[in-house]
N, C-alpha and C positions, 0 to 999 in steps of 0.2 A: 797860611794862617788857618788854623780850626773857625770854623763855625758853627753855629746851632741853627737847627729850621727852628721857623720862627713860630714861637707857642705867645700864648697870652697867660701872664701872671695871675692869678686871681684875686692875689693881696691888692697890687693896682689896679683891678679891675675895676673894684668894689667904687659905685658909685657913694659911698660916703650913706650919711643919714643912720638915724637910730638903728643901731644893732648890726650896723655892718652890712645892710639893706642893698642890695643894686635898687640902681633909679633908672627904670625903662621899662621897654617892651619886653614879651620873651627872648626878641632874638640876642637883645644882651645877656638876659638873666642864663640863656645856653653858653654864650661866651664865656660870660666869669665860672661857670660850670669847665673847663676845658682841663683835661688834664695837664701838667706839665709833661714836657721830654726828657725821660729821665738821661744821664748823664751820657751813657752809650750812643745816643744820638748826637754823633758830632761828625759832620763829613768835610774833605776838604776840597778848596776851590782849585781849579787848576791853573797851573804857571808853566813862563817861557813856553817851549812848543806843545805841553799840552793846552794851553789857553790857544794859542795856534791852531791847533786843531779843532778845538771846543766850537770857536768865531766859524771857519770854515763850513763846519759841520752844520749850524746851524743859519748861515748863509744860503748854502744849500737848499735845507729842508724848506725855507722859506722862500725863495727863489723861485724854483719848481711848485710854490703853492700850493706843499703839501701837508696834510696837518701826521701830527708825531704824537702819541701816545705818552711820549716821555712830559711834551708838553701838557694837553689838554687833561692828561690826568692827572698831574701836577710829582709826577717821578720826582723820590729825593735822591733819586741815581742820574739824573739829565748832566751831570756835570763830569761826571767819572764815565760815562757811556760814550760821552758827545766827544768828551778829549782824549777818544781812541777814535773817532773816525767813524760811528756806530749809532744804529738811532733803529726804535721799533717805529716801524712806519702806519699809520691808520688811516683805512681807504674805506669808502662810500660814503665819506663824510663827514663832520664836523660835532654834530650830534650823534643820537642816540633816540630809540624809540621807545623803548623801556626807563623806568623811572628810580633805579637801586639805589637803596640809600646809603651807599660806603661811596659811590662814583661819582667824580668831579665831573664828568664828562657832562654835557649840556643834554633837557631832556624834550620833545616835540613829539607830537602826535602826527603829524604830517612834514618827513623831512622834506629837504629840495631834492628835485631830480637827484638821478646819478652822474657824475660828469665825465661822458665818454672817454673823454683825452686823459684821464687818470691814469689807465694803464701805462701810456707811452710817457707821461710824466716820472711817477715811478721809476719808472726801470730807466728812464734817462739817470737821475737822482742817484738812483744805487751804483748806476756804473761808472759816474763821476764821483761817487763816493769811496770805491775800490773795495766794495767790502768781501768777506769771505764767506758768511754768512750773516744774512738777514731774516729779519722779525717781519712780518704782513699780520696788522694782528685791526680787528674790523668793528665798525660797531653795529648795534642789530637793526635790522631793518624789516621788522615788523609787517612795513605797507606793503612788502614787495610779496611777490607769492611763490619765489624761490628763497624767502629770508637774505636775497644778494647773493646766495650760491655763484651765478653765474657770472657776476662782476668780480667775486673775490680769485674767483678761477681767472677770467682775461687778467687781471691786474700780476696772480704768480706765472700764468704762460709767458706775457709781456717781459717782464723781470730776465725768466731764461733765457728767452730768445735773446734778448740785448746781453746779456751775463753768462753764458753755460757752467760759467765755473763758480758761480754762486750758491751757496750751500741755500734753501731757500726752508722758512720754519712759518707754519699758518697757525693764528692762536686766531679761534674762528669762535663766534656764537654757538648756540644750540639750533639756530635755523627754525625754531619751534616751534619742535621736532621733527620735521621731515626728514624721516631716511631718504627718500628718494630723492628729494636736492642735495642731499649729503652725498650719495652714489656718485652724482652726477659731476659734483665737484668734486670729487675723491679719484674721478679713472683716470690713469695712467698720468696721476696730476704728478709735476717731478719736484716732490718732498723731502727733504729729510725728516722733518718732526711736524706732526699736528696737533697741537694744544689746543683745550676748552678747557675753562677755569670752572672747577665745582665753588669757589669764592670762599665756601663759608663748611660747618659743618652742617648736616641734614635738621638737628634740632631747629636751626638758626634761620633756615629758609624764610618763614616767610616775617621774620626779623626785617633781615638784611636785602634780599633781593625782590626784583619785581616779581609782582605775583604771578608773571607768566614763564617763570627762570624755577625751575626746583635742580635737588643732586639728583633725585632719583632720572631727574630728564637730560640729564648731564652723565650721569652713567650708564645711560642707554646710548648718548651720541659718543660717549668715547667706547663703550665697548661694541656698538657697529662701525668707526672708525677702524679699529685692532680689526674684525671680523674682514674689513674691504679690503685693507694694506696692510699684510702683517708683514712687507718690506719695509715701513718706516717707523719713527718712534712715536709713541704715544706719549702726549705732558698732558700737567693737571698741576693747578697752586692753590694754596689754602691760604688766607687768612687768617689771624690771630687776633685776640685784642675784642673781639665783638661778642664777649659774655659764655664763649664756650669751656669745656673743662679739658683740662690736658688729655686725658684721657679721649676725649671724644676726638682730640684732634689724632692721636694713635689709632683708633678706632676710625676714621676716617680713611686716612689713609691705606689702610687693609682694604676698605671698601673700593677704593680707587686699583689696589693691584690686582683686586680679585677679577676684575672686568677686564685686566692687560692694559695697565698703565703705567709704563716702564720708568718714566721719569717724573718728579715731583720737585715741585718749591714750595716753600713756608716763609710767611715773614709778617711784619707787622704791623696792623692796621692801624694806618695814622689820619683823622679826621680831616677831610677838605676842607667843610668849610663848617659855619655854625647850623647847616643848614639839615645838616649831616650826621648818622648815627654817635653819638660821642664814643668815645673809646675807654672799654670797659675795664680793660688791665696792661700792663706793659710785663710780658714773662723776661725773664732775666735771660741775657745771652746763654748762662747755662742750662738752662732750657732748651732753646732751641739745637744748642750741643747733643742731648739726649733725644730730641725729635729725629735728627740727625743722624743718629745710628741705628735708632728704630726701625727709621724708613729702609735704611739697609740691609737689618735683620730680614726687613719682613718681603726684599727681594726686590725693590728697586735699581735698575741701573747707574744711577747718576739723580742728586740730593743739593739741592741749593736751600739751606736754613740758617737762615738771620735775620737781624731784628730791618734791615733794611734791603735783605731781598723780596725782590718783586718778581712774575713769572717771567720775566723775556730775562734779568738780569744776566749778562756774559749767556747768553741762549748759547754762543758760539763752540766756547768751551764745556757748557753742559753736554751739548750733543756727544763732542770729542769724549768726555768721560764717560759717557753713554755708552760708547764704543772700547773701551776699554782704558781710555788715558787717565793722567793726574786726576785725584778730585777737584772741582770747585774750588770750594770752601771748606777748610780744616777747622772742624770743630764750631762749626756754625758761625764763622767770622765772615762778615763783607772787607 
C-alpha cells in the first residue's frame, strides 16, 4: 500500500480564533506555515521478503551500535535501501559539529570522544550485511585538528580488510579545509568514489549552511580530491527547494564539472523539522527530467535526478553507470 511522509495540513493546523489566527508560539505559527507534499511524494512500504530484509538490515545496524545516515537524517529512501540489504553507514558519531539549517542531524560544540572499536564494528556489520558496495559517509568534526581525517581512513581500511571485495564510496566533510588531512586520507586509500556535497547553490551559502561550510571550499576539496586520485570517481549533490533558480541549479552544476566532478545527484529538499529552513518550492518531476539531461550534456558520467533522490541513493549502481552501465534513473524517476 502507497503512503505519503507525513506533512502537516495547514487548514487543521490553524488554531482557530478571529481571522484564521494560529494560537501559540513561533514554533507552531512555522508549522502551520509548512508546505504540503505535493502528490509525487508517495513511497512504498516493503512486503514479504523485502520487509525481511528491511527487519534484518536494520537489526544489524542497530546491533553493531551503529548509527546510519538513512536514520539520523531521517532518509525518505530508509525503506527501499534497507529492503535491499543496503544502508549509508555514518561514523565519528552521532552528532555533528556544525549547525546547517536543512540537517536533521543533532548539533554540539563539543562532541564525545571517538570510539576506537568503530572501525572493527563497521566492518563486522558490512560483512554480515553481504554488501557489494557501501556508503561511509561522516559527520564533521570540527574539535579534532585532522576534521576525523584519520578515523574516517581506519574505519574504510577496517571495512577492506574484513571485505576485499567490497566496492567501498566515502561521502566525506570538507575537513575545513585542510588539504593536508585530506592527502593523508586520500593515499593509496582503496576507493571507488569520494563524495562531498556542495548542498546548496553558492547564492544560498550562507542561507542554508554553516557559516564555516561554503561551495567555493567545497570546490576546492573536490577538485584537490580529482588532483590526488584521478583513479577514482568524484560525487557531488545538490539540493532543491531552498529558494534557488533553475538556472543556478544548471549553472552549478557546470561549476561542479569544471573542477572534475564526474558524478552528481539532484533532489528534493524536504524539511526535518519545524526547526528547519522551510521549503521554498517543489519543482515538478519534469524538471528534474531536464536537470537530468543537462547534467549530461554538460559531461557527467553517471546522474541520479528526482524529487526523492538523496546523494548515497543506489550509490551502487551510480558508480556501475559511472563506468559505463544502464543509467539510474530514466528521466529523473526514483
Amino acid at each position: 500500500m502507497a503512503t505519503h511522509l507525513p506533512t502537516i495540513d495547514p487548514e487543521s493546523a490553524l488554531g482557530g480564533g478571529c481571522g484564521g489566527v494560529p494560537r501559540g508560539g513561533a514554533q507552531e505559527r512555522r508549522r502551520d506555515m509548512r508546505k504540503r507534499l505535493p502528490e509525487w511524494f508517495a513511497t512504498t512500504l516493503p512486503t514479504g521478503t523485502a520487509q525481511i530484509r528491511y527487519n534484518e538490515t536494520r537489526s544489524n545496524v542497530h546491533e553493531h551500535g551503529l548509527n546510519t545516515v538513512c536514520e539520523e537524517a531521517r532518509c525518505p529512501n530508509v525503506h527501499d535501501c534497507w529492503s535491499r540489504g543496503t544502508a549509508t553507514f555514518m561514523v565519528a558519531g552521532e552528532v555533528c559539529t556544525r549547525g546547517c539549517r536543512f540537517c536533521a542531524v543533532g548539533t554540539v560544540k563539543s562532541p564525545p570522544p571517538l570510539n576506537p572499536e568503530e572501525p572493527s564494528e563497521l566492518a563486522e556489520a558490512v560483512a554480515r550485511m553481504g554488501l557489494n558496495h557501501a556508503v561511509i559517509t561522516v559527520v564533521n568534526r570540527d574539535d579534532l585538528l585532522d576534521g576525523g581525517a584519520g578515523h574516517y581512513r581506519d574505519c574504510i581500511l577496517a571495512v577492506k580488510q574484513r571485505s576485499p571485495e567490497v566496492g567501498l564510496e566515502l561521502l566525506c566533510s570538507d575537513l575545513d579545509g585542510n588539504l593536508e588531512a585530506l592527502a593523508d586520507l586520500l593515499e593509496d586509500l582503496p576507493l571507488r568514489v569520494f563524495a562531498h556535497n556542495v548542498e546548496c547553490v553558492p547564492r544560498l551559502d550562507t542561507v542554508v549552511r554553516d557559516p564555516r561550510a561554503s561551495f567555493e571550499q567545497s570546490l576546492i576539496i573536490l577538485s584537490e580530491a580529482r588532483r590526488l586520485r584521478p583513479d577514482i570517481r568524484i560525487k557531488s549533490s545538490i539540493m532543491v527547494g531552498l529558494g534557488e533558480t533553475d538556472e543556478e541549479v544548471t549553472q552549478a552544476m557546470r561549476m561542479l564539472r569544471e573542477v572534475g566532478v564526474d558524478m552528481v545527484t539532484l533532489g528534493q529538499y524536504l524539511q526535518p523539522g519545524d526547526r528547519h529552513l522551510p521549503v521554498d518550492r517543489f519543482p515538478e518531476p519534469a524538471q528534474f527530467q531536464r536537470w537530468d539531461r543537462e547534467a549530461r550534456e554538460i559531461g557527467f558520467e553517471a546522474v541520479a535526478s528526482g524529487p526523492l533522490v538523496r546523494s548515497s541513493y543506489r550509490a551502487g549502481l551510480l558508480w556501475e553507470e559511472s563506468c559505463g552501465g544502464e543509467p539510474v534513473l530514466l528521466g529523473g524517476q526514483v
